[in-house]
DSSP file (Angstrom, degrees, kcal/mol; ACC not computed):
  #  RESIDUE AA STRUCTURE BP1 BP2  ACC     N-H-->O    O-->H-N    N-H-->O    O-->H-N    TCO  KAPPA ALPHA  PHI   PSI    X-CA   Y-CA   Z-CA
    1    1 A X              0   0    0      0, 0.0     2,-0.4     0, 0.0    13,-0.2   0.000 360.0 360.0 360.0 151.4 -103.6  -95.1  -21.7
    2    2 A X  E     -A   13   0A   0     11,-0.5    11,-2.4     2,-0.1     2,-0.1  -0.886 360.0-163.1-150.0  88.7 -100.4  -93.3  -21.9
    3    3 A X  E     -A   12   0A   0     -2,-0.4     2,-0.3     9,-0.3     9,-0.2  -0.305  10.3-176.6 -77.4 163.4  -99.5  -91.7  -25.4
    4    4 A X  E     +A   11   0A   0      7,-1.5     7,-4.0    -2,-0.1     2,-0.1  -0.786   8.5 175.9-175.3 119.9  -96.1  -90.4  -26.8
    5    5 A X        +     0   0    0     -2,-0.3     2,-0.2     5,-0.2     5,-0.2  -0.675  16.4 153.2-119.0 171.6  -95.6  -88.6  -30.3
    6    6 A X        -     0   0    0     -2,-0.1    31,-0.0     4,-0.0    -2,-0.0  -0.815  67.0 -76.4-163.8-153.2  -92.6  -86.9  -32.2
    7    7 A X  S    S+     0   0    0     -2,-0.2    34,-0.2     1,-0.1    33,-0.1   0.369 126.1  56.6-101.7  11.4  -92.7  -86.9  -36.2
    8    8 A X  S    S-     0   0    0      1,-0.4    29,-3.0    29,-0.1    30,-1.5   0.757 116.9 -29.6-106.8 -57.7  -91.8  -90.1  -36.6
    9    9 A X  E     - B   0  36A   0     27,-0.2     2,-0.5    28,-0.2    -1,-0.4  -0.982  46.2-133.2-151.6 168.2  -94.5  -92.4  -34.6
   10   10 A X  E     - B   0  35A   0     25,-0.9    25,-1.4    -2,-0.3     2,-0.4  -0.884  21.3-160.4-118.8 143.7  -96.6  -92.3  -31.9
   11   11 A X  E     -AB   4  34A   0     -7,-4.0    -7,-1.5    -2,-0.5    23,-0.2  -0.928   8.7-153.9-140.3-174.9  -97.1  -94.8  -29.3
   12   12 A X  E     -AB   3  33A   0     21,-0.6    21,-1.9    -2,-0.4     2,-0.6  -0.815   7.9-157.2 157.2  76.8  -99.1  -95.8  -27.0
   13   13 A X  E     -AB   2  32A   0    -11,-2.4     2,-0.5    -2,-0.2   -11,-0.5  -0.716  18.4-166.9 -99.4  88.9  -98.9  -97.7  -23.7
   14   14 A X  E     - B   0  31A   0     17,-1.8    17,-2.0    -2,-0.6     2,-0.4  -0.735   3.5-164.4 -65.6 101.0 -102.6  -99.7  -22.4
   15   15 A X        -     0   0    0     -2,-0.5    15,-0.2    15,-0.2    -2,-0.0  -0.384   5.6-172.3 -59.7  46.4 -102.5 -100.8  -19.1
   16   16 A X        -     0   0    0     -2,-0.4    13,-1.0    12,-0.1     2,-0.5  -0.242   6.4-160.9 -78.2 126.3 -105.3 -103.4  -18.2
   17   17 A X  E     -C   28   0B   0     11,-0.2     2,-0.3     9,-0.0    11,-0.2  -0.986  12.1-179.1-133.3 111.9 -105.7 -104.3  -14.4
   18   18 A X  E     -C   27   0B   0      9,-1.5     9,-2.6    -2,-0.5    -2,-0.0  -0.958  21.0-131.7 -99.9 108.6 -107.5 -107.4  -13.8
   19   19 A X        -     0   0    0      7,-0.3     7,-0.3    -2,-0.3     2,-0.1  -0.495  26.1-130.1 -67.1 150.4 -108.4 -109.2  -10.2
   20   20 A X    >   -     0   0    0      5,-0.5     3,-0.6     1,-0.0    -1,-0.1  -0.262  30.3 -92.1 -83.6-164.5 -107.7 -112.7   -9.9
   21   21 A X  T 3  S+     0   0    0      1,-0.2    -2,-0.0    -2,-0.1    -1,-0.0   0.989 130.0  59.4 -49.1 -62.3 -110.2 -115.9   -8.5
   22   22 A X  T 3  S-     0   0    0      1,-0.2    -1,-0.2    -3,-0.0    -3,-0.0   0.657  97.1-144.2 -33.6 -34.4 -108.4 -114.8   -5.2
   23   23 A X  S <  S+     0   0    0     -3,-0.6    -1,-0.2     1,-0.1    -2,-0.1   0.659  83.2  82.0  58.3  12.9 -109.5 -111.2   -5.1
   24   24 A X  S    S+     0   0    0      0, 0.0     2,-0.2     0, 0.0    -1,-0.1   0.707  83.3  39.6 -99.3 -25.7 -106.0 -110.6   -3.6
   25   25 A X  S    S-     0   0    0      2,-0.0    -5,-0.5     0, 0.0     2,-0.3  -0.307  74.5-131.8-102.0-173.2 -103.6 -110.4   -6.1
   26   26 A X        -     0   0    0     -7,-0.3     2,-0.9    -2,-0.2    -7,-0.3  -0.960   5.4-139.6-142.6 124.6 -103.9 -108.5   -9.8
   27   27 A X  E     -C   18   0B   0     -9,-2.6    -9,-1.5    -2,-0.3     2,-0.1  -0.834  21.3-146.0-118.6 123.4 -103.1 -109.5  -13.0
   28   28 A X  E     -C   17   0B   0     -2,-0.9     2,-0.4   -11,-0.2   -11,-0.2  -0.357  11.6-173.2 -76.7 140.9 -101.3 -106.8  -15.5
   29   29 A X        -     0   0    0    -13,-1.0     2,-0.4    -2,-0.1    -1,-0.0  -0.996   2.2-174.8-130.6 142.9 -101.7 -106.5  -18.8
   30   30 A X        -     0   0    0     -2,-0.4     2,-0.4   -15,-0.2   -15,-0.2  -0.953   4.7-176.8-145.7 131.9  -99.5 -104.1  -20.9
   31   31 A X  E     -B   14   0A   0    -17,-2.0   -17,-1.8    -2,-0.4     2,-0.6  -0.970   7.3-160.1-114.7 120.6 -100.0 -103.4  -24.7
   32   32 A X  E     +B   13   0A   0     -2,-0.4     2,-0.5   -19,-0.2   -19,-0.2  -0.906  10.9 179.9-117.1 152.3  -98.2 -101.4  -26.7
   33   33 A X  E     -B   12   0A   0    -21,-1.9   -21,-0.6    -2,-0.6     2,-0.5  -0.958   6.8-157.7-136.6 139.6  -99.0  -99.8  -30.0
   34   34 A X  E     -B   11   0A   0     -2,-0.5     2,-1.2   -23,-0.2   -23,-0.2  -0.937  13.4-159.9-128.8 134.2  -97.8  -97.9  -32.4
   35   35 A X  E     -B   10   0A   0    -25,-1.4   -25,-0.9    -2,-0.5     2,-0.1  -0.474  16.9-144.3 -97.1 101.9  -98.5  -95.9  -34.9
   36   36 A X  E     +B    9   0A   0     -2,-1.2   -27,-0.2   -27,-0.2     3,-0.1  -0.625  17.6 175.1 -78.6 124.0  -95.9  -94.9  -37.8
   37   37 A X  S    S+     0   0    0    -29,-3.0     2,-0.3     1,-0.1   -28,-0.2   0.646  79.7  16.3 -73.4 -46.2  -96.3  -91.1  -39.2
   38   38 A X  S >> S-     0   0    0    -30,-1.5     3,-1.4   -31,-0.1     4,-0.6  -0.924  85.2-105.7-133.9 134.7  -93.0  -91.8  -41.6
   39   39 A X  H >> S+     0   0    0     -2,-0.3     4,-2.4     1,-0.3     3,-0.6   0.817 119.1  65.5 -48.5 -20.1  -90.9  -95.0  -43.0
   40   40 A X  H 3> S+     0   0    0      1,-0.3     4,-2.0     2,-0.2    -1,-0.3   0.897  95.8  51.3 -87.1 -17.8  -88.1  -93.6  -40.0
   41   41 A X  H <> S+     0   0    0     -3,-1.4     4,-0.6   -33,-0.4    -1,-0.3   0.585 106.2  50.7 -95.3  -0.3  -90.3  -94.3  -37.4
   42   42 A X  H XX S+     0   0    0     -3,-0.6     4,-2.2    -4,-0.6     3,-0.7   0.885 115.2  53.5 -61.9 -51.6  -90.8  -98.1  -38.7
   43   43 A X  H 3< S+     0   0    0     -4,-2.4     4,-0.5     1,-0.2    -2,-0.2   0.811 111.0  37.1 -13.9 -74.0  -87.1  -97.9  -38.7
   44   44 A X  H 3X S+     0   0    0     -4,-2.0     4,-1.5     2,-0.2    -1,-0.2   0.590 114.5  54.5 -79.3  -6.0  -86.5  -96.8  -35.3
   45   45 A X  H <X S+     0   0    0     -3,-0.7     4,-2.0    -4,-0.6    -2,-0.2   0.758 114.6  48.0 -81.9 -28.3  -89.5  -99.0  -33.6
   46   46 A X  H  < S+     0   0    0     -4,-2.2     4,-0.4     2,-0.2    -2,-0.2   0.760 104.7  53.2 -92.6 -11.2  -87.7 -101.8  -35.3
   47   47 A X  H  4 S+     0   0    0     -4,-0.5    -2,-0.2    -5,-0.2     3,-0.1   0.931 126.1  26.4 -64.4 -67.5  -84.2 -101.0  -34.2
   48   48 A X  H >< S+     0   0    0     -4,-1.5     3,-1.7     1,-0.2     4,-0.2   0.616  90.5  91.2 -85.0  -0.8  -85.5 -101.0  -30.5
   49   49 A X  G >X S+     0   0    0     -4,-2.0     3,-5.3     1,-0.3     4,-0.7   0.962  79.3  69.2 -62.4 -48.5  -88.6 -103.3  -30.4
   50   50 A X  G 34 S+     0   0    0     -4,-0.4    -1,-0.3     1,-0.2    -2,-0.1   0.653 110.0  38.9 -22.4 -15.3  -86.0 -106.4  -29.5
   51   51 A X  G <4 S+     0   0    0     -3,-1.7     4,-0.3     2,-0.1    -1,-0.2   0.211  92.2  94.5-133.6 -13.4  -85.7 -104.2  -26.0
   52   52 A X  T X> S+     0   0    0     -3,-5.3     4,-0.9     1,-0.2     3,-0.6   0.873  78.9  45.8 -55.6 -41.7  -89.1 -103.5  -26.0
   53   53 A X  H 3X S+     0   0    0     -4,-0.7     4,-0.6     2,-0.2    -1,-0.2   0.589 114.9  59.5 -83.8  -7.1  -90.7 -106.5  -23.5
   54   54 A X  H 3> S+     0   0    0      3,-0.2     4,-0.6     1,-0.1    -1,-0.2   0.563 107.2  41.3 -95.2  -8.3  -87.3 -105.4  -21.1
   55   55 A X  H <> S+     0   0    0     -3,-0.6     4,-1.1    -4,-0.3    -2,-0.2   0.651 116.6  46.6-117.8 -23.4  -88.4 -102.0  -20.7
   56   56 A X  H  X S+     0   0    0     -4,-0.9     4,-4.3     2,-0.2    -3,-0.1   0.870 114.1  55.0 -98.9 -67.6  -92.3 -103.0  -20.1
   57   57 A X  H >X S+     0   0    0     -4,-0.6     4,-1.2     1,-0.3     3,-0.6   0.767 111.1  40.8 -44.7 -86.8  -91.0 -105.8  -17.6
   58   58 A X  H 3X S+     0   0    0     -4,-0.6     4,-2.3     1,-0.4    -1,-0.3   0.481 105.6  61.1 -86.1 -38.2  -89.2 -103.6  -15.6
   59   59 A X  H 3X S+     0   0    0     -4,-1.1     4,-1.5     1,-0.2    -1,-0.4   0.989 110.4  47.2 -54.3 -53.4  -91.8 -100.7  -15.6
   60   60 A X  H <X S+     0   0    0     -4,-4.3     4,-3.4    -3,-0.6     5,-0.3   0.891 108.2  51.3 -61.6 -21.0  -94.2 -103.1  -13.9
   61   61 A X  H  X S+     0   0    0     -4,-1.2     4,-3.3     1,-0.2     5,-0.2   0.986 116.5  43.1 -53.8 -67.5  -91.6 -104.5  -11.2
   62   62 A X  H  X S+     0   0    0     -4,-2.3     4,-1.1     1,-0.2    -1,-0.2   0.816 116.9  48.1 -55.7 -42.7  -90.9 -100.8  -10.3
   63   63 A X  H >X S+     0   0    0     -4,-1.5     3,-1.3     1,-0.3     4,-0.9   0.971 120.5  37.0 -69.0 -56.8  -95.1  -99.8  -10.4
   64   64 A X  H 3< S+     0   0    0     -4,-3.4     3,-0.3    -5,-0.3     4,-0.3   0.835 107.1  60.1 -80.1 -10.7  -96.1 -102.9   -8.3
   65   65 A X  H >< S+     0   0    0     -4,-3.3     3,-1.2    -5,-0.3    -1,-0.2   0.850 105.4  59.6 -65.7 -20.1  -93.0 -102.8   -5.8
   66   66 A X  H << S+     0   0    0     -3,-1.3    -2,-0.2    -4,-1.1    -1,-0.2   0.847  89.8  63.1 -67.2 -20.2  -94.7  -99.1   -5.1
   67   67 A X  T 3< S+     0   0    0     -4,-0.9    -1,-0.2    -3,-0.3    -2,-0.1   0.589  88.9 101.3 -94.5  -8.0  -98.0 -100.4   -4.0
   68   68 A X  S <  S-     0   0    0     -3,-1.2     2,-0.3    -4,-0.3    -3,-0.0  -0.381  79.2-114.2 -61.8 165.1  -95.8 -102.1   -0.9
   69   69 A X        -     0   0    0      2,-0.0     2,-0.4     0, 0.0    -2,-0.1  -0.831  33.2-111.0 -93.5 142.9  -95.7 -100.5    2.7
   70   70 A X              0   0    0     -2,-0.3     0, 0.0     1,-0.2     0, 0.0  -0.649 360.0 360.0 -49.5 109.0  -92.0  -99.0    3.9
   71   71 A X              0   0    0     -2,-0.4    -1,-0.2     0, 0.0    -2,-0.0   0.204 360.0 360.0 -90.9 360.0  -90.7 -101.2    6.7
């Protein structure tokens, strides 16, 4: 789990890493949660959550493209 505060909210990024029936592949789970300190951090979590599942997506592409070998 992978926290981040300020004075507004905190959040709070769960990874869960699953095998599949195969036992080759993996299946990702990613939760996020957050915790509002102040009414501005419901504000700004609601301002960006639309953008939220595009920024998630994209950390896992980058995480599991690492786990390739370099040709």
């Amino acid at each position: 789990m992978l926290t981040a505060a300020d004075k507004h909210l905190v959040g709070h990024l769960i990874i869960e890493v699953d095998p599949t029936d195969t036992g080759t592949a993996r299946r990702f789970r990613v939760i996020t949660a957050v915790h509002y300190r102040r009414w501005t951090g419901l504000l700004y979590f609601n301002i960006i959550r639309p953008f939220n599942h595009i920024v998630m997506h994209r950390m896992i592409a980058a995480a599991s493209r690492a786990d390739e070998p370099v040709r």
